[in-house]
DSSP file (Angstrom, degrees, kcal/mol; ACC not computed):
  #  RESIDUE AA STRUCTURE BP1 BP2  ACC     N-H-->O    O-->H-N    N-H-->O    O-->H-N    TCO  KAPPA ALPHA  PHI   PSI    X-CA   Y-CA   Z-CA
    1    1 A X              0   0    0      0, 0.0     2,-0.3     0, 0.0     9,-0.0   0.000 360.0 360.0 360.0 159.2  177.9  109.1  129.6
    2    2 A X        -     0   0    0     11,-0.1     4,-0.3     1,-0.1    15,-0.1  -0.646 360.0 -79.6-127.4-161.1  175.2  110.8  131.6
    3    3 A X  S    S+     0   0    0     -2,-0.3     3,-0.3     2,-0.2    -1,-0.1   0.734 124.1  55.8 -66.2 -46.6  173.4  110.1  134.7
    4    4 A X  S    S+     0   0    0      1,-0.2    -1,-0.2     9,-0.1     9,-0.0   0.954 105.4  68.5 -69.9 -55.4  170.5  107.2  133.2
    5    5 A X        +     0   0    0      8,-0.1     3,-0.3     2,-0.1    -2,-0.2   0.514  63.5 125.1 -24.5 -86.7  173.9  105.6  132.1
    6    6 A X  S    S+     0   0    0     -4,-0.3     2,-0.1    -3,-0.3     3,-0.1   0.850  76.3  17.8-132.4 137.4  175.0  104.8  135.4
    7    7 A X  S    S+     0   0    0      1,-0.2     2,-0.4     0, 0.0    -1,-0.2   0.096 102.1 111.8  83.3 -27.2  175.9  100.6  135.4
    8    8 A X  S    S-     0   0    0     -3,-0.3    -1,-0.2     1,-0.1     5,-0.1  -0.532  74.3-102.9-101.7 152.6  176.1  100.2  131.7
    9    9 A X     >  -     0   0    0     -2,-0.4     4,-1.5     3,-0.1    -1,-0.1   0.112  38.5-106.4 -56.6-173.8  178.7   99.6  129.4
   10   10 A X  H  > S+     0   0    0      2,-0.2     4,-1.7     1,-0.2     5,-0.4   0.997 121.1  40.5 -72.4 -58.9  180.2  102.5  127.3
   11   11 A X  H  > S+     0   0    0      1,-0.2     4,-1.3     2,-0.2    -1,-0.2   0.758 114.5  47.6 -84.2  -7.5  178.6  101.4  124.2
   12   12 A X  H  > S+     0   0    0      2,-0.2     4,-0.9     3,-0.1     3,-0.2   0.982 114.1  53.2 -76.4 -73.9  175.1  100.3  125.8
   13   13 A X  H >X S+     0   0    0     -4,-1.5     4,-2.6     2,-0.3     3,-1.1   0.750 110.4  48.5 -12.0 -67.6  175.4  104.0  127.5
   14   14 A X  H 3X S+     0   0    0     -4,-1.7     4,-2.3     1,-0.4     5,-0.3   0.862 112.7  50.4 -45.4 -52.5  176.0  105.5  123.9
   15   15 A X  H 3X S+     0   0    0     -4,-1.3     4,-1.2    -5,-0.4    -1,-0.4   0.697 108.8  42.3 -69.6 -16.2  173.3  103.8  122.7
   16   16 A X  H <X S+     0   0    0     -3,-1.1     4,-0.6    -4,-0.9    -2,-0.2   0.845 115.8  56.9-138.0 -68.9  170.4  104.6  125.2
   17   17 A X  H  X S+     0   0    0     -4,-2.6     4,-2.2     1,-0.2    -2,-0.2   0.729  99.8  47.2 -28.2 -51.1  171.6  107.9  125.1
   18   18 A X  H  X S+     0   0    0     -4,-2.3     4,-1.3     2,-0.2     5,-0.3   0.936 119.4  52.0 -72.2 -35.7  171.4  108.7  121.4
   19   19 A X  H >X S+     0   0    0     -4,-1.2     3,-0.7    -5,-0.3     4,-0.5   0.638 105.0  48.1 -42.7 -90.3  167.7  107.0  121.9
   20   20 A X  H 3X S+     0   0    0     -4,-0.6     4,-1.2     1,-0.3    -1,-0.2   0.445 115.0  51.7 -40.0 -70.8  167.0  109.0  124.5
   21   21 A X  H >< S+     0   0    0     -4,-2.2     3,-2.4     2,-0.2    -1,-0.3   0.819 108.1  46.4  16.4 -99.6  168.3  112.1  121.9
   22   22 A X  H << S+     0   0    0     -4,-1.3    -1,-0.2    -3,-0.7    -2,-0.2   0.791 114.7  50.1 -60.3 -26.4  166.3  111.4  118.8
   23   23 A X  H 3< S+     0   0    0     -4,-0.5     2,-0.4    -5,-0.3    -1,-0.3   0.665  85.8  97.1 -76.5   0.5  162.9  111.0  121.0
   24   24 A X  S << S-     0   0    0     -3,-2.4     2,-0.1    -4,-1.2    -1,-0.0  -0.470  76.1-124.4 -84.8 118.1  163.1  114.1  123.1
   25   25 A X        -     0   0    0     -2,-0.4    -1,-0.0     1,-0.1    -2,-0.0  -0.516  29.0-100.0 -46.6 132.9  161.1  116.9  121.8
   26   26 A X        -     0   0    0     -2,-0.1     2,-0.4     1,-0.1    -1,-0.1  -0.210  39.5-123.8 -37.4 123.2  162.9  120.5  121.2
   27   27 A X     >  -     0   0    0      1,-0.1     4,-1.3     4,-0.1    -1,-0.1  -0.614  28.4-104.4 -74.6 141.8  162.3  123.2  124.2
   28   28 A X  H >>>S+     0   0    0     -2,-0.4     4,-1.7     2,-0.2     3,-1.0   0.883 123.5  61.0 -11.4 -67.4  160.7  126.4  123.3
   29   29 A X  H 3>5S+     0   0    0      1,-0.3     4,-6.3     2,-0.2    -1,-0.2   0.997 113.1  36.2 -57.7 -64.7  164.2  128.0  123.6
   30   30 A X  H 345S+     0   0    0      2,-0.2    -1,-0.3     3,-0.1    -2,-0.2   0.758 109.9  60.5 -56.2 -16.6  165.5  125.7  120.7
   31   31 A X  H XX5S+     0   0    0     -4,-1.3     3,-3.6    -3,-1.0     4,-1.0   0.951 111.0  48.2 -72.2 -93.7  162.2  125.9  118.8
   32   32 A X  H 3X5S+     0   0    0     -4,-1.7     4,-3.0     1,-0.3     5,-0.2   0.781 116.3  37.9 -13.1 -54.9  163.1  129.8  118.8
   33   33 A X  H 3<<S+     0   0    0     -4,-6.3    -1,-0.3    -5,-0.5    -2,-0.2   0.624 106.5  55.0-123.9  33.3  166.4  129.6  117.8
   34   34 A X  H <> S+     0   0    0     -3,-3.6     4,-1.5    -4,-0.2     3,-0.4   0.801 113.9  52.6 -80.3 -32.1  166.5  127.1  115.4
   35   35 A X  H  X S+     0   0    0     -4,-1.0     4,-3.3     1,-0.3     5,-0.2   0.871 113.7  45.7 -68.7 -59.3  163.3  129.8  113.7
   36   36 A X  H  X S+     0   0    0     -4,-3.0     4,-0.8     1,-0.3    -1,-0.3   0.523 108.2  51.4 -88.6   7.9  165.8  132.8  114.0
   37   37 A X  H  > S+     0   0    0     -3,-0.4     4,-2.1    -5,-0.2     5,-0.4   0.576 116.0  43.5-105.5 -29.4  168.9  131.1  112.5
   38   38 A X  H  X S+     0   0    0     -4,-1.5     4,-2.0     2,-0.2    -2,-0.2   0.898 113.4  51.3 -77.5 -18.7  166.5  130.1  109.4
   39   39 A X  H  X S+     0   0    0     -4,-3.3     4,-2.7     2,-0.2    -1,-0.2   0.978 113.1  45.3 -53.5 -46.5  165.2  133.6  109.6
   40   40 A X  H  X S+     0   0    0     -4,-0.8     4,-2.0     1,-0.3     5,-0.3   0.986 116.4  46.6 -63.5 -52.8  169.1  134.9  109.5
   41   41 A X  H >X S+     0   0    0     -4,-2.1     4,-1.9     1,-0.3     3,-0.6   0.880 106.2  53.7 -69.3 -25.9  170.0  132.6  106.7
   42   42 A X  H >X S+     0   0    0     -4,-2.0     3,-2.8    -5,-0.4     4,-1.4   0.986 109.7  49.1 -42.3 -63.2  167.2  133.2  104.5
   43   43 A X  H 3X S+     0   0    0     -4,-2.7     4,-2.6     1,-0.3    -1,-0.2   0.741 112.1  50.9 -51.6 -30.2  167.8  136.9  104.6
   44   44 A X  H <X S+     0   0    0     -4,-2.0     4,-2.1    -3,-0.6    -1,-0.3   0.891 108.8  48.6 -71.0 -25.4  171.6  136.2  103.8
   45   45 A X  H <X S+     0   0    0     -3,-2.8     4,-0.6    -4,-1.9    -1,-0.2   0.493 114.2  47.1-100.3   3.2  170.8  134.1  101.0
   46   46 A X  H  < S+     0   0    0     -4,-1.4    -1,-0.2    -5,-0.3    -2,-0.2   0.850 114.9  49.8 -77.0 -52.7  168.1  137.3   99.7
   47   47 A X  H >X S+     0   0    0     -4,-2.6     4,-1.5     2,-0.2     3,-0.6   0.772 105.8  52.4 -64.3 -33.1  170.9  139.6  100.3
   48   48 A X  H >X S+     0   0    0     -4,-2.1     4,-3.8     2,-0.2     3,-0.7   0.982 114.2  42.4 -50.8 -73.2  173.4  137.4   98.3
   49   49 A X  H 3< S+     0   0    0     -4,-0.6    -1,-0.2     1,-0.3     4,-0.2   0.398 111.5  61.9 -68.7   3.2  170.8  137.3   94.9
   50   50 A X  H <> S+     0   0    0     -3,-0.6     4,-2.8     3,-0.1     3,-0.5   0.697 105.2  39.2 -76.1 -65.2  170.5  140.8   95.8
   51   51 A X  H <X S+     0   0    0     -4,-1.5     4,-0.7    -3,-0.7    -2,-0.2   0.864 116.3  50.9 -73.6 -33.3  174.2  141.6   95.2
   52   52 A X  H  < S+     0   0    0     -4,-3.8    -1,-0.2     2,-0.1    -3,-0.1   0.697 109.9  49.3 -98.5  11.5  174.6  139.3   92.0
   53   53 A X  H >> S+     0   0    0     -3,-0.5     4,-0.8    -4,-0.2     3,-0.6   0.853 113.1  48.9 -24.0 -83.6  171.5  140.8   90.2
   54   54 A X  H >< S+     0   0    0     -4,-2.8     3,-2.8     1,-0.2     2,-1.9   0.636 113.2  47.3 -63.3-106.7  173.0  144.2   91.1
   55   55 A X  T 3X S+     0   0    0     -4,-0.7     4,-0.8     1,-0.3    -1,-0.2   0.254 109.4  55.5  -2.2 -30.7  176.7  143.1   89.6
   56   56 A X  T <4 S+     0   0    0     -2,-1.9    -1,-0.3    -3,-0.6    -2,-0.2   0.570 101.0  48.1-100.5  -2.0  175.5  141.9   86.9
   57   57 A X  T << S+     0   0    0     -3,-2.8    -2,-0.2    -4,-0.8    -3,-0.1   0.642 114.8  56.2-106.0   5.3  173.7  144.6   85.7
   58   58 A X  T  4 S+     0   0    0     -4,-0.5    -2,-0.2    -5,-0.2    -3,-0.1   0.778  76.9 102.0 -37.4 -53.7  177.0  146.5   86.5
   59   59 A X  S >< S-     0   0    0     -4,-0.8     3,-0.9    -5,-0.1     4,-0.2  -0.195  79.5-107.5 -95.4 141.1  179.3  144.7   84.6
   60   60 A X  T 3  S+     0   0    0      1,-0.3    -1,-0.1     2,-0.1    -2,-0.0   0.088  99.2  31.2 -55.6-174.6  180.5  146.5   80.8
   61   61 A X  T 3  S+     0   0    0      1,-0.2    -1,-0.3    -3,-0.1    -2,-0.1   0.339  95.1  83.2  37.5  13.5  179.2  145.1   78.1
   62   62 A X    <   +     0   0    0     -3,-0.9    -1,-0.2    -5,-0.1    -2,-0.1   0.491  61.3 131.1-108.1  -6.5  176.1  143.9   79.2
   63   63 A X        -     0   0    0     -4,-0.2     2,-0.3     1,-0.1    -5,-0.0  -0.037  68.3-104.2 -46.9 147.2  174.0  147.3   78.8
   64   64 A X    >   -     0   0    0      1,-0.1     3,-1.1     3,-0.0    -1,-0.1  -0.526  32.9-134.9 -58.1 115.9  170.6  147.6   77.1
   65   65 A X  T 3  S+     0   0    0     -2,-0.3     3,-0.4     1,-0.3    -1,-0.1   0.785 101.3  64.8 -28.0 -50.0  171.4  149.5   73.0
   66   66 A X  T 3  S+     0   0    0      1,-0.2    -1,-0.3     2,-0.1    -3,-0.0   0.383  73.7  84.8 -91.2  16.7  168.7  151.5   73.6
   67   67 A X    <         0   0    0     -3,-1.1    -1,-0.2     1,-0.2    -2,-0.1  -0.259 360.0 360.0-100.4  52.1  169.7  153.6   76.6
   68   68 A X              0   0    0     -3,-0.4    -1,-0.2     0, 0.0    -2,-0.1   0.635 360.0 360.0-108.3 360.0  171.5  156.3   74.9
């Protein structure tokens, strides 16, 4: 329970609280680093299709006829 709580039952508390929650706008600082955690994961998920590209043109028996 927080502070607005103060008088109300637990689940009336709970409740006015998650309102409170979903209408509140994101601060700058959360705007930011929800932006650099989608940055990071994009890039992982670049680096990922990066590495099974490269592994699969690794792997025997998958080579090209005509490169000898």
């Amino acid at each position: 329970m927080d502070r607005f709580s103060q008088g109300l039952s637990r689940r009336r508390a709970q409740r006015a609280a998650a309102r409170r929650e979903r209408r509140r706008t994101p601060s700058a600082r959360e705007l930011r680093a929800q932006a650099r955690t989608q940055r990071a994961e994009d890039k992982l998920l670049q680096t990922e299709a990066m590495i099974h590209q490269e592994a699969a043109r690794m792997r025997p028996g998958r080579r090209r006829q005509g490169s000898r």
